[in-house]
C-alpha positions as CSV (number, residue, x, y, z in Angstrom):
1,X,-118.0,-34.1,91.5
2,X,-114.4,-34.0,92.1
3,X,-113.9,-37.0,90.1
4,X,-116.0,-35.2,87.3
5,X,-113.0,-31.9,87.8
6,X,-110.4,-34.0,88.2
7,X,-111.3,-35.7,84.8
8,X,-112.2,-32.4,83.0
9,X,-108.7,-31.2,83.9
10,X,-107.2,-34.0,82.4
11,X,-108.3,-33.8,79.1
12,X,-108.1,-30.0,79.0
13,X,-104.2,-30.6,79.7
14,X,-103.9,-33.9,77.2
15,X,-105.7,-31.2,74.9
16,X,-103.2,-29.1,75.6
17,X,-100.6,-31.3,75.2
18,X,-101.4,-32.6,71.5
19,X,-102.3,-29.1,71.1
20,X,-98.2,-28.6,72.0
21,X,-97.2,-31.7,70.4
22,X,-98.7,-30.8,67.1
23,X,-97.1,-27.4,66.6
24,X,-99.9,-25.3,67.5
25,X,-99.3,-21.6,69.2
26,X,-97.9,-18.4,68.9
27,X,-94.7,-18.1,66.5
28,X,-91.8,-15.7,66.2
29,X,-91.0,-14.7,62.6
30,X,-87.4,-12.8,62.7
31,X,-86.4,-9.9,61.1
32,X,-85.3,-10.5,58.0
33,X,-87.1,-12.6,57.1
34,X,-91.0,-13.4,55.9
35,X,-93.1,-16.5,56.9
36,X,-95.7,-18.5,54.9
37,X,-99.1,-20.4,56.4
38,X,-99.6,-24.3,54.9
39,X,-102.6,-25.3,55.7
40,X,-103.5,-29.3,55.3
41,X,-106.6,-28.5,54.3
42,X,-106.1,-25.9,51.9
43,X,-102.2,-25.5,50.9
44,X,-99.9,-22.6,51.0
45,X,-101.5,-19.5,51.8
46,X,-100.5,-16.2,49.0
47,X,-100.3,-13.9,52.2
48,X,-96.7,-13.4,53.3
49,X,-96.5,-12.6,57.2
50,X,-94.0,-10.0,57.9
51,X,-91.8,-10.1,61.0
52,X,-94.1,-10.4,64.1
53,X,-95.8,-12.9,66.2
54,X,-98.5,-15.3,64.7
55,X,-100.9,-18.3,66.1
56,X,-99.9,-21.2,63.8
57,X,-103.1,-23.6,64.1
58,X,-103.1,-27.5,64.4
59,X,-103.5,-27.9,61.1
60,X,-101.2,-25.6,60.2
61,X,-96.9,-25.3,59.7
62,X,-95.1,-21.9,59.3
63,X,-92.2,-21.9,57.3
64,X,-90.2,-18.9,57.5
65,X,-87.4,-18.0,54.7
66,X,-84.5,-15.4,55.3
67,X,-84.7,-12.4,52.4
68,X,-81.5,-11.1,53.2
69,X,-78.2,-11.9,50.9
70,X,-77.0,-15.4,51.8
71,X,-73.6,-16.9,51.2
72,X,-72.7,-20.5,50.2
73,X,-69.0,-20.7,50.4
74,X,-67.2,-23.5,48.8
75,X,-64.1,-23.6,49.9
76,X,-60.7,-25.9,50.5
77,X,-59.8,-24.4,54.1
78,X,-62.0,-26.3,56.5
79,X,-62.7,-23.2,59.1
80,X,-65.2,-21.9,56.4
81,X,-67.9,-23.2,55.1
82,X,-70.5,-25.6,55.8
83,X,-68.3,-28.5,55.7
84,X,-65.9,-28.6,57.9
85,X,-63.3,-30.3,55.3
86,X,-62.0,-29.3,51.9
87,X,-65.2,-28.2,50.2
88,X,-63.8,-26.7,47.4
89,X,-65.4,-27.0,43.7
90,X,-63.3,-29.1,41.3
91,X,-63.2,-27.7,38.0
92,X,-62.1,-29.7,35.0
93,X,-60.5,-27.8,32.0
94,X,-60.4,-28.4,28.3
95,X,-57.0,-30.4,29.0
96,X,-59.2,-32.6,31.0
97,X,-57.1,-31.3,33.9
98,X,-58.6,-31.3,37.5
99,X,-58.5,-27.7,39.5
100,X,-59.8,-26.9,43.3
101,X,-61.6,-23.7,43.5
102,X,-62.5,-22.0,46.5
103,X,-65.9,-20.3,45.7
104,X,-68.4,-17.9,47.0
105,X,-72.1,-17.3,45.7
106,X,-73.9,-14.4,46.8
107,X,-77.8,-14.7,46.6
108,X,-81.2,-14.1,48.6
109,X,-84.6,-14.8,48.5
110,X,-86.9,-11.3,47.0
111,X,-89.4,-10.9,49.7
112,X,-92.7,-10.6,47.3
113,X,-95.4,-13.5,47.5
114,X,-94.5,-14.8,43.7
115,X,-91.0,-15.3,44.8
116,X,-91.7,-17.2,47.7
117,X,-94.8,-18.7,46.9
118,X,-92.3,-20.8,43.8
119,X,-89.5,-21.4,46.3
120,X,-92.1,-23.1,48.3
121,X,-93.3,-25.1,45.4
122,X,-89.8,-25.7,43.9
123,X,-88.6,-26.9,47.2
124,X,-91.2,-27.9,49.9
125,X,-90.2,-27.9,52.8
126,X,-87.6,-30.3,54.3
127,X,-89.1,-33.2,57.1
128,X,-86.0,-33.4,59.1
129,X,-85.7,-29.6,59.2
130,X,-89.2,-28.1,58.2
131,X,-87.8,-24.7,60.5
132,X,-84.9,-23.9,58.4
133,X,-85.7,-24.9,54.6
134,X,-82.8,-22.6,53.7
135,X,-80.3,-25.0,54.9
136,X,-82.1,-27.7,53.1
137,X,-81.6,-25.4,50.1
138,X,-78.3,-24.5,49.8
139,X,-77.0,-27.6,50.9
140,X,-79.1,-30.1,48.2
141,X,-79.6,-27.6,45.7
142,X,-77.4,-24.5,45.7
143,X,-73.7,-26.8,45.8
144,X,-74.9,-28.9,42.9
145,X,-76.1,-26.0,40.6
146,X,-72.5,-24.4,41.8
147,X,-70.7,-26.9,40.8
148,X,-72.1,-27.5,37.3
149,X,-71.8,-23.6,36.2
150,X,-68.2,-24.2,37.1
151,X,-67.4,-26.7,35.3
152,X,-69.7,-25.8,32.5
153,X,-67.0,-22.8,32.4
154,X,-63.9,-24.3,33.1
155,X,-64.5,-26.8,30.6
156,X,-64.0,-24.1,27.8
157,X,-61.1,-22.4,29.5
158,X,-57.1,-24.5,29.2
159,X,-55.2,-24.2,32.6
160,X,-53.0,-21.1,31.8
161,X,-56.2,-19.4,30.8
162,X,-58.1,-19.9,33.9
163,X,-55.3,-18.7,36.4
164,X,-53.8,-15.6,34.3
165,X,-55.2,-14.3,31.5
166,X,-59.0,-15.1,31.9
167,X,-58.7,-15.0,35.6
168,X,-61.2,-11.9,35.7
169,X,-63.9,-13.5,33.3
170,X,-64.1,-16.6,35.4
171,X,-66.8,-15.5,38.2
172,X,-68.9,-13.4,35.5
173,X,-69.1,-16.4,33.0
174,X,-70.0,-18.7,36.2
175,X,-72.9,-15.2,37.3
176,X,-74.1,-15.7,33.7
177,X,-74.7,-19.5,33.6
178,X,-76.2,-20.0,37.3
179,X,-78.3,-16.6,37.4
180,X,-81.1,-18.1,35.1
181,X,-81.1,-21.3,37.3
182,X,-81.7,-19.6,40.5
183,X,-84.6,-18.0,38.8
184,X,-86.2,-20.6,37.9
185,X,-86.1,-21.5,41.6
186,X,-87.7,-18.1,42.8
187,X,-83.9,-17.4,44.1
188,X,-82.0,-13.9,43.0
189,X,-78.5,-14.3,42.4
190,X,-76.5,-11.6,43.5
191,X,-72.7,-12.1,42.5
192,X,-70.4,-15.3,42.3
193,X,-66.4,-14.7,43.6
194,X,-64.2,-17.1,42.7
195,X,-61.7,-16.3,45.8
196,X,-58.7,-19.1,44.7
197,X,-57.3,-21.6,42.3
198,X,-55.6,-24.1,43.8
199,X,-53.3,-25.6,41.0
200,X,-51.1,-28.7,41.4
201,X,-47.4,-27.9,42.0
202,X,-46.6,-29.4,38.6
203,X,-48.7,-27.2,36.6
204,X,-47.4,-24.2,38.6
205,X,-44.0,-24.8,37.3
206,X,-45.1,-25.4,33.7
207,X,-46.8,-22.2,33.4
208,X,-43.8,-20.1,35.2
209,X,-42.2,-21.8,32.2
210,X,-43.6,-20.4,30.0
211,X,-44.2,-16.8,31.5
212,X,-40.9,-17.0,31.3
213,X,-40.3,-18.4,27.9
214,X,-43.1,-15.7,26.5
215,X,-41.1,-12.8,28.3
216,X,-38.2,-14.2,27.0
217,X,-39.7,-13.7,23.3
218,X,-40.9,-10.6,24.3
219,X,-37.7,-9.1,25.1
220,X,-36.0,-10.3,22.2
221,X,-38.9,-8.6,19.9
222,X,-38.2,-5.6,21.6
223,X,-34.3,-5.9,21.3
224,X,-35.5,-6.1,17.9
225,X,-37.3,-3.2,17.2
226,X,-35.2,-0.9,18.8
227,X,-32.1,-2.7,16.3
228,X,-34.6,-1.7,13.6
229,X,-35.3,2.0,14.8
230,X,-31.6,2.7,15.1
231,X,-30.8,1.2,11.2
232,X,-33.8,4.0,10.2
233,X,-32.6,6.5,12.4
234,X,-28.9,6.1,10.9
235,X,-30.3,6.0,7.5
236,X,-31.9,9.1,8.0
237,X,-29.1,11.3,9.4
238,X,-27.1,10.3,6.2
239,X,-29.6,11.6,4.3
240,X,-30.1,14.9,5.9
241,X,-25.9,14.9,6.2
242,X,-25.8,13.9,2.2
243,X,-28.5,16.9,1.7
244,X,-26.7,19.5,3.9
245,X,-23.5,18.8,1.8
246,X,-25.6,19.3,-1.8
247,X,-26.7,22.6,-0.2
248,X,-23.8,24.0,0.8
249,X,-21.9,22.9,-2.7
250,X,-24.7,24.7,-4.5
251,X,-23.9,27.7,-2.0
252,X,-20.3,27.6,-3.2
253,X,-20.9,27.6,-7.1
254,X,-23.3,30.5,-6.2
255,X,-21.1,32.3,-4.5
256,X,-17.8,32.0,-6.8
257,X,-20.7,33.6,-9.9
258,X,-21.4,36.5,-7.9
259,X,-17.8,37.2,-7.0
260,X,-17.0,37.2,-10.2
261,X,-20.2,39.5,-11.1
262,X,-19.6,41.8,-8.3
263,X,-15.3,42.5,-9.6
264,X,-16.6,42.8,-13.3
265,X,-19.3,45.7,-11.8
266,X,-16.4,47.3,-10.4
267,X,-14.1,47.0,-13.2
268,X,-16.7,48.6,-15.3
269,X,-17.6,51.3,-13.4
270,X,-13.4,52.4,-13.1
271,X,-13.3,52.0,-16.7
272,X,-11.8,54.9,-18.6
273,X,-13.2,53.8,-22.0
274,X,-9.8,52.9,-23.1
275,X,-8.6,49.3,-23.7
276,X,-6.1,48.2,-21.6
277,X,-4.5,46.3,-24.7
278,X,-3.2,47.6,-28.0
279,X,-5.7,46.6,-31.0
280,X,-8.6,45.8,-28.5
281,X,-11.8,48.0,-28.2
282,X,-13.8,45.5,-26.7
283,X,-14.1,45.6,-23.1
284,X,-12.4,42.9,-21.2
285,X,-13.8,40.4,-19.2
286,X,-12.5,39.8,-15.9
């Protein structure tokens, strides 16, 4: 009878153990995130488990994907990141010219049973790291489709473009051509920052040359249009001067007719009706 126990216990803990071994038992799914049944027998289940504990059966494997906003950074300074090395994106530009860029990308998984049920079948889920498919993600999927938006970008843009002038438009253009990737993936892309541009030395002094050689012309265009707008202004107080000095002459001429109007009015009212000359009866002008 012992024997018999003895055996019976056995088995119920080597049952216990494969049970163990196998992955069977209760399971934590965090906040922030949702978990997903695959069944062996029947596939993925379309019934997202929210956060709470859950029996996971020996047929069975949870797989549990964060839905709040993630960040792959790609970056040159090796205390961020996932690489602890430069990690930064290299862009090529229409000169053919290589650039480091120091990158973030801002996305998340939507927590609704479409979304996840095509990241599950876009991805699977990894065999070295079935528990963390995210990783698996970003690391296989997320840097490659990074790095071809950026280039598909910077390959349109020259040098001077990208680090001045269409500085702004660089992380929107990059938004627009990875958003409908991660969508096809069952991923929403939130927002790409392109944090740095790391040009070489050589190219830094070639465009200070010619900010400088553009400022240069600038000024000289300015120096010009004032020269220009003095020469009109001139021109114009000669001829307000020259149109002052026709109004006042005409003034004069007016004036010297009604002097001589006003002193014939008075000789002709102290007129005695005689003539002041002998032989004359006509009334003389003055």
């Amino acid at each position: 009878m012992r024997r018999k126990h003895n055996y019976r216990i056995g088995l119920l803990g080597l049952f216990g153990i494969l049970l163990f071994s196998s992955g069977c038992g209760f399971h934590q799914i965090p906040p922030g995130s949702v978990g997903v049944k695959f069944n062996g027998a029947s596939g993925v289940s379309h019934q997202l488990l929210r956060p709470e504990v859950v029996w996971v059966g020996w047929n069975e494997r949870l797989i549990i994907y964060p839905t709040n906003i993630q960040q792959a950074v790609f970056v040159q300074s090796a205390t961020e990141g996932d690489k602890r090395k430069d990690d930064s994106v290299q862009a090529s530009t229409k000169e053919g010219a290589v650039l480091p860029v120091d990158v973030t990308v801002s996305y998340r998984i939507p927590a609704d049973t479409e979304s996840i049920t095509q990241v599950f079948n876009t991805f699977g889920t990894p065999s070295d790291d079935p528990d963390h498919p995210l990783h698996y993600i970003q690391s296989n999927f997320v840097r490659w489709a990074t790095i071809v938006a950026v280039n598909d970008v910077s390959s349109k843009h020259s040098i001077f473009d990208l680090i001045s002038v269409h500085r702004a438009q660089f992380g929107p253009e990059v938004k627009a051509s990875l958003a409908p990737r991660f969508a096809s993936w069952g991923l929403k892309l939130e927002d790409v920052l392109i944090r740095e541009i790391h040009p070489p030395q050589e190219i830094v002094n070639k465009i200070m040359e010619q900010q400088q050689a553009r400022s240069e012309l600038q000024r000289v265009n300015i120096q010009k249009q004032q020269a220009v707008t003095e020469a009109q202004t001139l021109i114009i107080d000669a001829q307000k001067e020259a149109e002052q000095n026709r109004l006042l002459s005409l003034q004069g001429d007016q004036a010297l007719a009604l002097k001589k109007l006003e002193r014939r009015r008075i000789f002709t009212e102290r007129w005695d009706g005689k003539s002041g000359l002998v032989g004359d009866s006509v009334i003389p002008r003055f």
